[in-house]
C-alpha positions as CSV (number, residue, x, y, z in Angstrom):
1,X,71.5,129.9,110.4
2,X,71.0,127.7,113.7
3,X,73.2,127.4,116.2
4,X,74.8,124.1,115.0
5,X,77.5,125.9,113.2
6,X,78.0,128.4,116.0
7,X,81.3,127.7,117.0
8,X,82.1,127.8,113.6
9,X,80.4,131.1,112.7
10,X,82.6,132.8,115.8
11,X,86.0,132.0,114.0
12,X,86.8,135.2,112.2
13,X,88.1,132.8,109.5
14,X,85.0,131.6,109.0
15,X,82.1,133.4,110.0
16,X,78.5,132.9,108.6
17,X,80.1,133.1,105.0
18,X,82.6,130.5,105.4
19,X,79.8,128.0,106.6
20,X,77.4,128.8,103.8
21,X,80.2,127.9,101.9
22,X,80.8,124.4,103.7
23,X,76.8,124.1,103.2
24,X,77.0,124.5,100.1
25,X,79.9,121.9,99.1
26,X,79.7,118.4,97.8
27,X,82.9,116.1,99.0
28,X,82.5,111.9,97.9
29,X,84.5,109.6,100.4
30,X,85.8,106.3,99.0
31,X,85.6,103.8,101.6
32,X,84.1,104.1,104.8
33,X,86.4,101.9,106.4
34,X,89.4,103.4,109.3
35,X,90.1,106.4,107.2
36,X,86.6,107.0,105.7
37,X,84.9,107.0,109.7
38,X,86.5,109.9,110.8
39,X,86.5,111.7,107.6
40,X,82.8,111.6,107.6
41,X,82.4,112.2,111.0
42,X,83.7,115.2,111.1
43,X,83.3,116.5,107.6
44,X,79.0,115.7,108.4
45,X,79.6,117.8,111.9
46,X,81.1,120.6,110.0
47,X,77.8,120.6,107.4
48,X,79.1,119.9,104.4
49,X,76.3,120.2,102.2
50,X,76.4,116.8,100.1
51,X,78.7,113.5,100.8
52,X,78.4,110.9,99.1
53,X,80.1,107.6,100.5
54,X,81.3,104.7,98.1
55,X,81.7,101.4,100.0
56,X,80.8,97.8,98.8
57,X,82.2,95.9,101.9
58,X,80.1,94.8,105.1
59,X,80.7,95.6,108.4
60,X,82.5,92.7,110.5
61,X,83.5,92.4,114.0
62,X,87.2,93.2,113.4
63,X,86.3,96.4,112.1
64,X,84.7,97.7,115.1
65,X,88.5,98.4,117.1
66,X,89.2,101.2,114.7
67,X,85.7,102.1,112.3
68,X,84.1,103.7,115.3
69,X,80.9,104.4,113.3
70,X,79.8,101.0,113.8
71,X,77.9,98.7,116.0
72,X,77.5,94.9,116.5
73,X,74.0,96.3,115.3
74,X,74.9,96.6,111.9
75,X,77.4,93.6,112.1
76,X,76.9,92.4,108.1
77,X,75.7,95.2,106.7
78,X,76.5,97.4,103.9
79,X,79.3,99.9,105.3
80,X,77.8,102.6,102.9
81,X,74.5,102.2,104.2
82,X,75.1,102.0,107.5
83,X,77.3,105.3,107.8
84,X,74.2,106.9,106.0
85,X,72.3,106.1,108.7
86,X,74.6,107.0,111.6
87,X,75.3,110.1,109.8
88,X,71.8,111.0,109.0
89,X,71.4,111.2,113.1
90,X,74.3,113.5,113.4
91,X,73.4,116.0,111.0
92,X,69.9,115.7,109.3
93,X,70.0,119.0,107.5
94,X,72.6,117.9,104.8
95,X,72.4,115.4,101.9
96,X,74.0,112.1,102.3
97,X,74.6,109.7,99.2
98,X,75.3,106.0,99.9
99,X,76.3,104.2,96.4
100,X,76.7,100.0,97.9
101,X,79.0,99.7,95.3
102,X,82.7,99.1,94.5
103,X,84.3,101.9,92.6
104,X,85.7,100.7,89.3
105,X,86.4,102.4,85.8
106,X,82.8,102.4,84.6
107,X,81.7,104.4,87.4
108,X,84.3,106.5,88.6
109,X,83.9,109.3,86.0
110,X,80.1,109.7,86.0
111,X,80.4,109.8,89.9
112,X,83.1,112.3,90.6
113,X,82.0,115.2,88.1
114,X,79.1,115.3,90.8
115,X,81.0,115.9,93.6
116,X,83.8,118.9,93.9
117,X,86.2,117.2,96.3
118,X,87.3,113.8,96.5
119,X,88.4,111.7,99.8
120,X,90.4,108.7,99.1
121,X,89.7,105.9,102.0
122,X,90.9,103.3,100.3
123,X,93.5,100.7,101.5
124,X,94.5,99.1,98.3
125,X,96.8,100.5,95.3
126,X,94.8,99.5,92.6
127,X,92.0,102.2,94.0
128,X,93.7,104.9,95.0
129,X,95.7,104.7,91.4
130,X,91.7,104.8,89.8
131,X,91.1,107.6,92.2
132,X,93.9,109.6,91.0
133,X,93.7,109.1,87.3
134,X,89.8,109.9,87.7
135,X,90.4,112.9,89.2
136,X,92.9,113.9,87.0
137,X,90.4,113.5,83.8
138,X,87.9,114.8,86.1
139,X,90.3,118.2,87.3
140,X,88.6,117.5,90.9
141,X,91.4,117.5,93.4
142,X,92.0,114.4,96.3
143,X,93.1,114.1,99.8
144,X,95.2,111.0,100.2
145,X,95.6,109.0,103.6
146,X,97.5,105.7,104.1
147,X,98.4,104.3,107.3
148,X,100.4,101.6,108.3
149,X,101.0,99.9,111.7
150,X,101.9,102.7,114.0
151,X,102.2,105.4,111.2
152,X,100.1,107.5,109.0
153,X,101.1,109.8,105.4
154,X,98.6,112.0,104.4
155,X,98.7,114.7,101.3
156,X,96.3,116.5,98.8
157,X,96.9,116.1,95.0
158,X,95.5,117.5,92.1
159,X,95.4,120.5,93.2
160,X,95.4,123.9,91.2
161,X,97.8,122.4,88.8
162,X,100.1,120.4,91.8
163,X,101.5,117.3,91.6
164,X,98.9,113.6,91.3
165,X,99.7,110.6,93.3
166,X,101.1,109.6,90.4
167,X,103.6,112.2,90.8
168,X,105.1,110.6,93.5
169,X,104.2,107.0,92.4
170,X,104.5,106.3,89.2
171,X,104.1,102.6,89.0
172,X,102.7,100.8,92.1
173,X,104.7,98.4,94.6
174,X,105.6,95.1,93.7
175,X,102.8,93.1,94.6
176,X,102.1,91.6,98.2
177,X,105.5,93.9,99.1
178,X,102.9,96.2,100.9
179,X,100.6,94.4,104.0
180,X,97.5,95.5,104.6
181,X,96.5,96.0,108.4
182,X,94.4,92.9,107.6
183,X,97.7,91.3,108.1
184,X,99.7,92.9,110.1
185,X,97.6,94.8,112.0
186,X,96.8,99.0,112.8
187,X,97.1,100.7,116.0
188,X,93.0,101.8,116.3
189,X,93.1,105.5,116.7
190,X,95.5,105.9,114.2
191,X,93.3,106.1,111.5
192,X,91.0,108.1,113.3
193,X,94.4,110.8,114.1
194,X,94.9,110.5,109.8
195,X,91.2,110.9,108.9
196,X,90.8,113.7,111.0
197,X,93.7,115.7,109.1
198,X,92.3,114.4,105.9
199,X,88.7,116.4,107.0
200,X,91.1,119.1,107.9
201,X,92.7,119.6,104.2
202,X,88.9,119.2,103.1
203,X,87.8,122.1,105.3
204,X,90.3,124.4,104.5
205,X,90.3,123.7,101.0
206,X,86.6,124.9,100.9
207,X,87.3,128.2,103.0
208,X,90.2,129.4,101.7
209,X,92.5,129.5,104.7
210,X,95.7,128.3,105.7
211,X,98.2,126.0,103.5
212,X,96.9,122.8,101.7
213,X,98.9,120.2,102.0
214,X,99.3,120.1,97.9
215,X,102.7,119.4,96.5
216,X,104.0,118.0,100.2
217,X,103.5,114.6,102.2
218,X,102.9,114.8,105.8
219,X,104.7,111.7,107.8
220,X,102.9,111.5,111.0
221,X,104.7,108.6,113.6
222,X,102.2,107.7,116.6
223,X,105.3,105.7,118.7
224,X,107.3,108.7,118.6
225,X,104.6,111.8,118.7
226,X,106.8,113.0,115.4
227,X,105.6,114.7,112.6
228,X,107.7,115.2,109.1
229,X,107.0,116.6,105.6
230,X,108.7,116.1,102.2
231,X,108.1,117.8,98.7
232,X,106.3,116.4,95.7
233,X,107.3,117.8,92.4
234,X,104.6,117.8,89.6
235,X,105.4,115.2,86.4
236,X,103.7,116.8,83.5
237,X,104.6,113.5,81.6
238,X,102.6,110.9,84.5
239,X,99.9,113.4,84.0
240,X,99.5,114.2,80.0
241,X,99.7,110.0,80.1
242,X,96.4,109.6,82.6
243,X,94.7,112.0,80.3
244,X,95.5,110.4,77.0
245,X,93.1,107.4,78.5
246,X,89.8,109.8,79.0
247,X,87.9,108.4,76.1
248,X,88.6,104.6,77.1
249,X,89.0,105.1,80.0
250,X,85.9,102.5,81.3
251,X,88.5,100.0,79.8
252,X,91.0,100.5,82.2
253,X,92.1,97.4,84.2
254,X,94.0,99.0,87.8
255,X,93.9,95.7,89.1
256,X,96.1,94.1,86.1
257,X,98.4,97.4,86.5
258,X,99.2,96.6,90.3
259,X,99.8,93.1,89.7
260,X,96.6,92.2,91.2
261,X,95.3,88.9,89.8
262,X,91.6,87.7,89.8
263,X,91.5,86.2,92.7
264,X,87.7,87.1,94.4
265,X,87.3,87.8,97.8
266,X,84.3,87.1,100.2
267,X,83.2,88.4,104.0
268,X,82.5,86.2,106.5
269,X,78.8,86.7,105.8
270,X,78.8,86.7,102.3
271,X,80.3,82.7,102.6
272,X,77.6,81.5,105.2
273,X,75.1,82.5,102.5
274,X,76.2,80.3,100.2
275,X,75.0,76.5,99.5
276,X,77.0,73.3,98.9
277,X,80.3,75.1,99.4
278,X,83.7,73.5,100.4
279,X,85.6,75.5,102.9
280,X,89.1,74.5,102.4
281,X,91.6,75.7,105.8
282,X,95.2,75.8,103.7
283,X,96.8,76.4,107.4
284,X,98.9,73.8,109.4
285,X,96.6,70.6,111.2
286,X,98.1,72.4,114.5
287,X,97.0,75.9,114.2
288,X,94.6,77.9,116.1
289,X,91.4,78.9,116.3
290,X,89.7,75.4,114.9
291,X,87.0,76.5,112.0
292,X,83.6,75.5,113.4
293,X,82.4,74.4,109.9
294,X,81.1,71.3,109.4
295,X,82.3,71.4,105.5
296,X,86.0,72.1,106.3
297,X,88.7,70.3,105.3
298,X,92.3,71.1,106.3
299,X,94.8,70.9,103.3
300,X,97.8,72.7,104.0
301,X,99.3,74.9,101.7
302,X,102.5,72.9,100.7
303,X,100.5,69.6,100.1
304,X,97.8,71.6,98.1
305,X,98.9,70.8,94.5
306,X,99.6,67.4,95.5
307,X,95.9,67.2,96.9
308,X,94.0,68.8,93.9
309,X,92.4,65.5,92.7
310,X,90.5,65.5,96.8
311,X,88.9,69.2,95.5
312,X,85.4,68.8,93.2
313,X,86.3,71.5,90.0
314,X,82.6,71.8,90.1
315,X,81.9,73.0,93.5
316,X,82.3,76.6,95.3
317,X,85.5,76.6,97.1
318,X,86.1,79.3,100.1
319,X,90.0,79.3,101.2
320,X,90.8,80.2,104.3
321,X,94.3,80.5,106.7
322,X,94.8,82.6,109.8
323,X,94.4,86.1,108.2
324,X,94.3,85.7,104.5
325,X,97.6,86.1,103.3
326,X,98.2,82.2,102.7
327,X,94.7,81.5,101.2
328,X,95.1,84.2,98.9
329,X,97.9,82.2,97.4
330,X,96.3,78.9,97.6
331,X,93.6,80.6,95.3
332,X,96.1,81.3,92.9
333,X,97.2,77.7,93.1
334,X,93.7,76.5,92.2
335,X,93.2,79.3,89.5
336,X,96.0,78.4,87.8
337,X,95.0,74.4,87.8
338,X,91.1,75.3,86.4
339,X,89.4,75.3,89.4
340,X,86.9,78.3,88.3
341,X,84.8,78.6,91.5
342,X,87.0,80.0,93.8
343,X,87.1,82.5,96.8
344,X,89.6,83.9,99.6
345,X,87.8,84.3,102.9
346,X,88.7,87.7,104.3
347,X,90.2,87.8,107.3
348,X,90.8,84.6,107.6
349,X,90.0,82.4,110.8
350,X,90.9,85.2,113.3
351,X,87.8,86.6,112.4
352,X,85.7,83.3,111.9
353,X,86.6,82.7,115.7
354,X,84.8,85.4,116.7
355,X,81.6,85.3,115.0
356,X,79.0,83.3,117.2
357,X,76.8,82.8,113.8
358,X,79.9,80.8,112.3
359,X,79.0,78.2,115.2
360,X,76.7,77.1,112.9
361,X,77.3,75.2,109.2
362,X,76.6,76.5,106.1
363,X,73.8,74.9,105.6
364,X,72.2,76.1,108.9
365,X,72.3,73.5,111.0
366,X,73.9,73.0,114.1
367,X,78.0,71.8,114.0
368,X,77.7,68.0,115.2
């Protein structure tokens, strides 16, 4: 073995054994977003043998304060592809899996029985409840990280018969009762202080050593330096339920149990790529930063329903407000009226600001 690993192989707790056995595991990462960076950092350091990382998002600039495996190189690429490729450079003696794909109830199953640990990355509910129940049906065990402003939870479940998320969350939030950073923002290291613990519940896991965090929550508070930990007690009922769906459960529809509705969502790159497309800015005439789009119109969101007849029912239509929050509702609006073609931009015009390429309008030419 070369000398890679050496500062491993001098830990007594781990020793040439204890890295053959790191070489030799398999650990999929869903999402390579401000959890999923670090975890794949430092799980691809460490040498574990096979990762596979599940991401069908693009990199944008906004990403870059806190997803520290990125570049304004890869600005608009694949996330999944793109960690491949930094990673490969770290460590080209293990196997890296990219799938450029969103993970959903047709794919979930066939994916996990390949791997023997699963990293959720996720910042959504309607994932991380597909993650558990998949890895319930699957018995593969999970390491759970969430953060939130300035603070961070992180805990393992499934594992050797402890408690699932589910456990501790039976039915999700009410919906739009939880922001995502998206909205209200993330202190930038601290998903790289969360996905490093994650790594480190992966690590031990493999070895053997120490205490996995299964059946407790670790609180971790980056304002006050403070750490805290509560219990999680298995609920053999949430459980026996999850696996009562394994032979349907490609039918499964998370997004319909967390209250999500259809509503699609697009990148900032994805929209520029599409032809004869109305952008439609649902924030007040007043607010800043101006779209530089030559197909925008401004309808703010209280006069939308009285402005539907102004909107073509036969056209693409791309939403936007200041982070995404609004928009998302003014797709719901249009949804619910038969508009059919319809999009939130993500991120909203905070991000549109600062991409230079958004200087141009969607049909390539220059803003007039």
């Amino acid at each position: 073995m070369n000398n890679r690993y050496s500062r491993h192989i001098l830990l007594e707790e781990i020793g040439e054994q204890g890295q053959q056995r790191l070489n030799r595991a398999k650990v999929l990462v869903i999402g390579a977003g401000g959890l999923g960076c670090p975890v794949l950092q430092y799980l691809t350091g460490a040498g574990i043998g096979v990762l596979g990382i599940v991401d069908f998002d693009v990199v944008e600039r906004s990403n870059l304060q806190r997803q520290v495996l990125f570049g304004e190189d890869v600005l608009g690429k694949n996330k999944a592809l793109a960690a491949k490729d930094r990673l490969q450079d770290l460590n080209p003696e293990i196997t890296i899996n990219a799938y450029p794909e969103k993970l959903s109830p047709t794919n979930a199953i066939s994916l996990f029985e390949n791997y023997d640990i699963i990293i959720d990355g996720s910042d959504n509910f309607a994932t991380r409840y597909l993650v558990n129940d998949a890895c319930i049906i699957t018995n593969r065990p999970f390491i759970y990280g969430a953060i939130y402003k300035f603070e961070g939870q992180v805990s393992v479940f499934n594992f050797k018969g402890g408690p699932s998320y589910r456990c501790l969350f039976p039915t999700p939030p009410k919906t739009g009762s939880v922001p995502n950073c998206s909205d209200i923002g993330v202190l930038g290291v601290l998903p790289g202080i969360i996905g490093s613990m994650q790594a480190n519940e992966v690590i031990k896991m493999i070895l053997g050593i120490g205490k996995v965090l299964s059946g407790k929550m670790l609180l971790y508070n980056t304002m006050t330096t403070q750490t805290s930990t509560f219990t999680i007690k298995r609920n053999d009922l949430e459980i026996a339920k999850v696996k009562r769906t394994a032979n349907n459960f490609h039918i499964q529809n998370y997004e319909l149990f967390c209250g999500n509705n259809s509503i699609k969502e697009i990148s900032i790159f994805e929209a520029l790529k599409k032809q004869d497309t109305l952008f439609v800015d649902v924030r007040e005439a007043h607010e800043m930063p101006k779209v530089g789009i030559v197909s925008a119109i401004n309808i703010p969101l209280q006069q939308l329903e009285e402005k539907l007849d102004d909107l073509d029912k036969e056209k693409e239509i791309i939403l936007l407000c200041q982070t995404g929050v609004r928009s998302k509702k003014a797709a719901e609006i249009l949804q619910k009226k038969g508009f059919g073609k319809v999009f939130n931009l993500r991120g909203g015009a905070v991000d549109l600001e600062k991409e230079p390429i958004l200087k141009l309008a969607n049909n390539g030419k220059k803003e007039t």
